[in-house]
MIVO-36842 format. One line per 10 residues: for each residue x, y, z of C-alpha. Coordinates in steps of 0.25 Angstrom, whole numbers, m for minus. Layout:
BEGIN
X Y Z  ... .
// end
This chain:
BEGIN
m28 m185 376  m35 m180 390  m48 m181 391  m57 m171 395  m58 m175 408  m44 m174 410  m43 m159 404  m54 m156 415  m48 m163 426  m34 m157 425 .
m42 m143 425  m48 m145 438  m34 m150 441  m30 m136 439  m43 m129 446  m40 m137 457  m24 m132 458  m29 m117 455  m38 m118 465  m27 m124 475 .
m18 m111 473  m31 m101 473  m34 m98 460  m48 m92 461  m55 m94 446  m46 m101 438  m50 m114 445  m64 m113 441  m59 m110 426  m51 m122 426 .
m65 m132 432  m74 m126 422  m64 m130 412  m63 m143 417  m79 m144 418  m82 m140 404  m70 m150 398  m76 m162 407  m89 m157 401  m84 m159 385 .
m91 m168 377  m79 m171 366  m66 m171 370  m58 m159 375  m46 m162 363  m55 m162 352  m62 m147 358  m47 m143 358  m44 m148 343  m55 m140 339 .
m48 m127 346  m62 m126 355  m56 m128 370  m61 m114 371  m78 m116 368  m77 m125 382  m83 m118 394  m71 m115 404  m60 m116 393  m54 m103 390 .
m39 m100 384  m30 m106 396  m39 m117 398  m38 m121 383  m22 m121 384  m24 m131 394  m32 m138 388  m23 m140 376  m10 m143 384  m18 m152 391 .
m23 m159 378  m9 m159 372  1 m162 383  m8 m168 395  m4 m158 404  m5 m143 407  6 m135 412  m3 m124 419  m8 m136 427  6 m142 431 .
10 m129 436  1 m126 444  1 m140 452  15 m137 455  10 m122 464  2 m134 474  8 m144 482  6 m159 477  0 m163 489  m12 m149 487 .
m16 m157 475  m17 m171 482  m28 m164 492  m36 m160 481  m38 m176 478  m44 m176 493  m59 m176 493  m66 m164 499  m53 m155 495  m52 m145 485 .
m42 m137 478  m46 m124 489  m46 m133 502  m32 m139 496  m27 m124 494  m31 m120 509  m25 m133 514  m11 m129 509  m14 m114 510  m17 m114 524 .
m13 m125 531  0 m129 522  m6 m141 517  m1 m147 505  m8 m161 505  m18 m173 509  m6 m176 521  m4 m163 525  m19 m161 525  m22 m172 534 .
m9 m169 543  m16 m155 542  m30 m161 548  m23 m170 559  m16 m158 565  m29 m150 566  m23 m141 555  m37 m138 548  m44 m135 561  m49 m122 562 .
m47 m119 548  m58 m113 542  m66 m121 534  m62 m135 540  m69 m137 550  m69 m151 557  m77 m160 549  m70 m152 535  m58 m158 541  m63 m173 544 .
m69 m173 530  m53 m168 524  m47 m180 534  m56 m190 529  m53 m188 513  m38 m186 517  m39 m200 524  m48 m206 513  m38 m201 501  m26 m205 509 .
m31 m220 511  m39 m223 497  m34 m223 484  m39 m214 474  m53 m217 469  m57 m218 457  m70 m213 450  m79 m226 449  m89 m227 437  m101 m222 440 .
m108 m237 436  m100 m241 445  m103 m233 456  m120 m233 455  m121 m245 460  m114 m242 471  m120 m230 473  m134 m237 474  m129 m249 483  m125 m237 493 .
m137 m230 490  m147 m241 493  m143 m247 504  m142 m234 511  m158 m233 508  m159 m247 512  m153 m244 526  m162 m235 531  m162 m220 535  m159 m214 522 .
m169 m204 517  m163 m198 505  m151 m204 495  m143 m200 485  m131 m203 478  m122 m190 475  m110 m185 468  m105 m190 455  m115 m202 456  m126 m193 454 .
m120 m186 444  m118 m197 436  m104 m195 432  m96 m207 425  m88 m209 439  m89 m207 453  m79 m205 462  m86 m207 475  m101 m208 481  m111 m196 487 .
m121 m202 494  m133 m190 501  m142 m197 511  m152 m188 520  m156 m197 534  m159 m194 548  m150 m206 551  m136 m201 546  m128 m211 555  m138 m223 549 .
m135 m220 535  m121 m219 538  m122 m234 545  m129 m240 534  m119 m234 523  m107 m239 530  m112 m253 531  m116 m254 515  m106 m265 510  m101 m256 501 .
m94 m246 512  m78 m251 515  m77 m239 523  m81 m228 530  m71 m215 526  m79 m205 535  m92 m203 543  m97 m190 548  m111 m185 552  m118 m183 538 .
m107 m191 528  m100 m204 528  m91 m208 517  m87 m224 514  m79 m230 505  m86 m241 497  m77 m255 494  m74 m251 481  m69 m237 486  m77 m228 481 .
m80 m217 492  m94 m214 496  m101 m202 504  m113 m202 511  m118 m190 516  m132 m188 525  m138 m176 521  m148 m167 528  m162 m167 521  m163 m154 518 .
m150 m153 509  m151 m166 503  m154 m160 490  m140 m149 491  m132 m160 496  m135 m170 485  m132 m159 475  m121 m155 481  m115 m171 481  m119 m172 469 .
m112 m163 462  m104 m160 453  m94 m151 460  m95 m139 446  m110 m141 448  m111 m138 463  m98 m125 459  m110 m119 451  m121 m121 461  m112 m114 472 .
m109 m103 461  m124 m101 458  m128 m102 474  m116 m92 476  m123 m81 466  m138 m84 471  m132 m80 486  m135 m94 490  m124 m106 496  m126 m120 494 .
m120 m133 497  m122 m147 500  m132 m142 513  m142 m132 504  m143 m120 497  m143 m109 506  m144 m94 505  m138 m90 519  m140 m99 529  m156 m101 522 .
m155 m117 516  m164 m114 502  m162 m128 498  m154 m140 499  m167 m151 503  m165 m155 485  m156 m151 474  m168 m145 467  m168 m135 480  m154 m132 479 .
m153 m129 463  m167 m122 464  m160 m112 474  m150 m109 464  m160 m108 452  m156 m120 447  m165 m132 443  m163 m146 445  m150 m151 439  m149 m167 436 .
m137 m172 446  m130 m176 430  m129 m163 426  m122 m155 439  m109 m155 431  m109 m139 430  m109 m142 414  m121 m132 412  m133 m138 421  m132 m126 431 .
m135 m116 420  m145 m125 413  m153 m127 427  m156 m112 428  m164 m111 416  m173 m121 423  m175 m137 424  m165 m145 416  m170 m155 405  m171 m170 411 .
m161 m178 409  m163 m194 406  m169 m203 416  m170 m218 416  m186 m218 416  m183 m209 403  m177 m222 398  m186 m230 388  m177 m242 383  m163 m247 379 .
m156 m246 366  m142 m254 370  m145 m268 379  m137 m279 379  m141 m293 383  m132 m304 385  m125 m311 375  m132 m325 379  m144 m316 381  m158 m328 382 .
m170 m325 381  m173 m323 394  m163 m311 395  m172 m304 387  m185 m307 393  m179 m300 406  m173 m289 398  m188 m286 393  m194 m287 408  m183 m278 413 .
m185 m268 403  m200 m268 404  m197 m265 420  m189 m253 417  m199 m247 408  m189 m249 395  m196 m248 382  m186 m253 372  m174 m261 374  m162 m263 363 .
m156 m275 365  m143 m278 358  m145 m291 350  m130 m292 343  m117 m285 341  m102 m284 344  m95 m284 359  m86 m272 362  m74 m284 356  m82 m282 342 .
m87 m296 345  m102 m298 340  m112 m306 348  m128 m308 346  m142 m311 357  m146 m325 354  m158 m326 345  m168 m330 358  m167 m317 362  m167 m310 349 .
m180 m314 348  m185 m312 359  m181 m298 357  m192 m298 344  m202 m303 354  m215 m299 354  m216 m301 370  m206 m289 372  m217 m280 366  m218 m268 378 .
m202 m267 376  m195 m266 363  m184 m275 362  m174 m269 351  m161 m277 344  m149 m271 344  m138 m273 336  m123 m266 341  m113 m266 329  m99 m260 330 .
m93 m249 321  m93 m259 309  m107 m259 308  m117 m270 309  m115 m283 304  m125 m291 294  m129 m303 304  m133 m293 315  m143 m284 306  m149 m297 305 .
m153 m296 318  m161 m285 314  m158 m275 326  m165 m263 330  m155 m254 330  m141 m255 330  m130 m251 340  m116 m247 337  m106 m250 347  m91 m246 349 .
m82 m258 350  m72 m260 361  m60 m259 353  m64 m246 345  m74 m237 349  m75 m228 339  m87 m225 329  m85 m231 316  m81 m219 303  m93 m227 296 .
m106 m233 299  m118 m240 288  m126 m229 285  m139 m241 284  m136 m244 300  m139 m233 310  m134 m236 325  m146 m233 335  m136 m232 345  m121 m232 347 .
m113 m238 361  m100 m243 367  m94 m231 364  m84 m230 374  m77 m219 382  m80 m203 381  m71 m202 369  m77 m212 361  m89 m209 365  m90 m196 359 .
m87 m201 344  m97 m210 346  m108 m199 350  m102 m192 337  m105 m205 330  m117 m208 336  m122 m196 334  m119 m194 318  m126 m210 316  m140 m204 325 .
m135 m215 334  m137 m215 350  m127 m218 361  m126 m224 374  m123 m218 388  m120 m224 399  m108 m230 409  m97 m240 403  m84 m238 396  m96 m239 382 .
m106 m229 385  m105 m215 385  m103 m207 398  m109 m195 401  m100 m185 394  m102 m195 380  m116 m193 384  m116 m177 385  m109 m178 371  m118 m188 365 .
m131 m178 370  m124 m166 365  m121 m174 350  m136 m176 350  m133 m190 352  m144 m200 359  m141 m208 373  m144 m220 376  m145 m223 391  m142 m239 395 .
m153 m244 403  m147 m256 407  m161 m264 407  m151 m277 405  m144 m274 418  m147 m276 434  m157 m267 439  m144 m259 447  m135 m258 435  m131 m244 434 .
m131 m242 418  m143 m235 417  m142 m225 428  m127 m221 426  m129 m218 411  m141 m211 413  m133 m203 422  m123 m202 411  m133 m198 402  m139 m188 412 .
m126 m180 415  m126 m180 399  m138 m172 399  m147 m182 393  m162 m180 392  m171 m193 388  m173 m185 375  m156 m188 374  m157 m203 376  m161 m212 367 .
m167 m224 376  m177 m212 384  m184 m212 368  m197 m219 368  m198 m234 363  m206 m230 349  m196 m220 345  m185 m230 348  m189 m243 343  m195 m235 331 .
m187 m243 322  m185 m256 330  m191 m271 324  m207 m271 326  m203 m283 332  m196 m276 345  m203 m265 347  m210 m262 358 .
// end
């Protein structure tokens, strides 16, 4: 059965083509389609078995036919016939980076182009000079990304774990070389979406050329794709592409909204800036030739009438709207953080584990910390802390920081030598092998907390189950956690988060920063996570003994 993902995608697949042959509105019918389907929080098969295709926002009669072929056959007609009116090679420049569907239609239109190696034969005879619109560096920039697809296989999306290191590496040593005044990373990254596909990197300095030095010589950078007056772009050794851009000082804030994104977001702001009689980009906001701001993002949504929206949000899912009646409500931050409900020590876990777990916690300002004390593996297998470190949990020296037992039981329940252990609260985790919530629970035991749920569709019957058991669930990155679209449905159900701290971890690891980014592009507030509650409301029922 497609996912929703892939329902949306093959409708910007056939915005994209109606845009190619000069369709005026249909394309947009088709995105906002695709935008509000990517936005579902059950799965677009089970909308459709109910007969309600038609309450989602964008779908009307023929979108709903679609939506049905596409369900039932996996393909849809309408979308077959109209890649057949463009050449192959039309659709292949759309892959390019930098062109759209409209540049591809005034490439084959006016200059008879009918793909990437006609393109590039196109720019080595001068073909494009002259031709408004492309002026000589539009050109360069086309040549580069023709050169650049042409000699690199297709990138893949990394997850975004796997990318904040990086990220950070890039960042701090950018600072630690000297000349930078302003940093951040842009794009995806700050949005905090699952993947990334490449890195945005804003600076402001007075020394462009500097900059440029010290980012080429970072033992990340393989290669140096292109390097202009205000914007270099590398290609790191694991491949992924990366964009560093010198920005002037007075647009740093309209720059870094503008690489940050998302495209539908920054669509609306242009709408918005349109109707107000004002233009803005990635240099300000302008009315006529006036700048009226571009210094912050703040200056630039003010100029619109906007307030401030969270870089998690800009998905065009309703924040536009929701920021012109005035500030939106915080999301979660790590200071709203007060402990952790799922930690796992090791197996062979000593004593001496937990006394730096203690002295960790107490740096970062934690409260309360559940330590899971016996349970199964993900193979069903059980396991158990050695009694040492059992009681050094119960001991009274930890007083400052609760210090709670957790036991994780599978679908089957607890067994009677773990209640012995006399746990704190109980966590139920999916197994490896079957992921699905169990038809029957013991009404006497009543999981805190429910975890390795698994993907985005196992996920959501776990919400429904976590949520008819008064149970909480973890977000976070990893095939087990929820992402943020199991997030959004678990807020929505009513359902509490739980935000990994990763108080066990190296200070660098990126757990607890990418899923309160999850948990942030869900539109969580410290009200909707469950570890942001106070110590006395959570240990409420924990042993006297381990209490803080």
């Amino acid at each position: 059965m497609p996912t929703n993902a892939q329902v949306a995608e093959l409708f910007r697949g056939i915005a994209d083509v109606l845009d190619v042959l000069g369709e005026r509105f249909k394309p947009e019918a088709y995105r906002r389609a695709a935008r509000s389907i990517e936005s579902l929080t059950e799965d677009l098969s089970q909308v459709a078995a109910r007969g309600e295709l038609r309450t989602i926002p964008g779908v009307g009669d023929a979108i709903e036919e679609k939506i049905g072929e596409y369900l039932e056959s996996g393909h849809v007609d309408y979308y077959d016939r109209l890649r057949t009116q463009v050449p192959a090679g039309i659709l292949a420049l759309l892959s390019i980076p930098g062109l759209g569907p409209k540049t591809a239609r005034r490439f084959w239109l006016e200059l008879g182009v009918e793909g990437p190696g006609e393109l590039a034969d196109a720019i080595e005879k001068g073909r494009l000079s002259g031709v408004s619109g492309f002026g000589p560096k539009k050109i360069e920039q086309i040549r580069t990304a023709l050169t650049a697809a042409q000699s690199a296989p297709a990138a893949s999306r990394l997850p975004i774990e796997a990318a904040y290191p990086i990220a950070m590496h890039l960042r701090d040593g950018l600072r630690a070389a000297g000349g930078v005044e302003k940093i951040e990373v842009a794009g995806s990254f700050r949005r905090g979406r699952e993947t990334v596909g490449d890195l945005d990197i804003l600076v402001t300095s007075a020394e462009p050329e500097k900059v440029f030095d010290a980012f080429t010589r970072l033992p990340e950078v393989r290669e140096v794709r292109l390097r202009g007056g205000t914007k270099e772009t590398v290609l790191l050794t694991n491949g992924l592409q990366v964009d560093l851009r010198v920005v002037d000082p007075a647009a740093f804030g309209a720059a870094l909204l503008y690489f940050t994104g998302s495209k539908d977001h920054n669509v609306r702001l242009r709408s918005l800036a349109r109707d107000r009689g004002l233009k803005i980009n990635e240099y300000g906001a302008f009315r006529g030739e006036e700048r009226v701001g571009g210094r912050t993002e703040d200056e630039v949504y003010s100029a619109l009438d906007l307030a401030w929206i969270p870089p998690e949000l800009r998905e065009d899912r309703g924040e536009i709207d929701a920021a012109r009646s005035g500030p939106l409500p915080p999301l979660v931050e790590r200071a709203n953080l007060r402990g952790d409900l799922h930690l796992h020590l090791p197996s062979k876990a000593t004593v001496g584990d937990v006394e730096r777990l203690v002295e960790t916690a107490r740096e970062r300002s934690l409260a309360y910390v559940g330590c899971v004390v016996a349970g199964i593996e993900a193979d069903g297998s059980p396991f158990s802390l050695p009694s040492a470190v059992l009681d050094r949990l119960d001991d009274p020296g930890a007083r400052g920081l609760a210090l709670g037992r957790v036991v994780e039981v599978g679908p089957g329940g607890p067994s009677k030598e773990w209640a012995k252990l006399r746990p704190d609260y109980v966590i139920l985790r999916a197994l490896a092998k079957e992921r699905e919530p169990p038809p029957q629970w013991p009404d006497e035991i009543r999981p805190a907390m429910v975890a390795h749920v698994g993907g985005e569709e196992g996920g959501r019957r776990w919400v429904a189950w976590a949520r008819s058991h008064g149970a909480c669930i973890e977000v976070g990155p990893g095939a087990e956690r929820l992402d943020s679209t199991g997030a959004r449905s678990a807020r929505e159900a009513g359902v509490p988060l739980v935000v990994p701290t990763g108080v066990e971890l190296p200070g660098d690891d990126p757990t607890c920063a990418v899923a309160l980014g999850f948990a942030r592009r869900a539109g969580a507030g410290a009200k909707d996570v469950r570890n942001a509650a106070p110590a006395a409301e959570v240990t409420r029922g924990w042993s006297k003994s381990r209490r803080a």
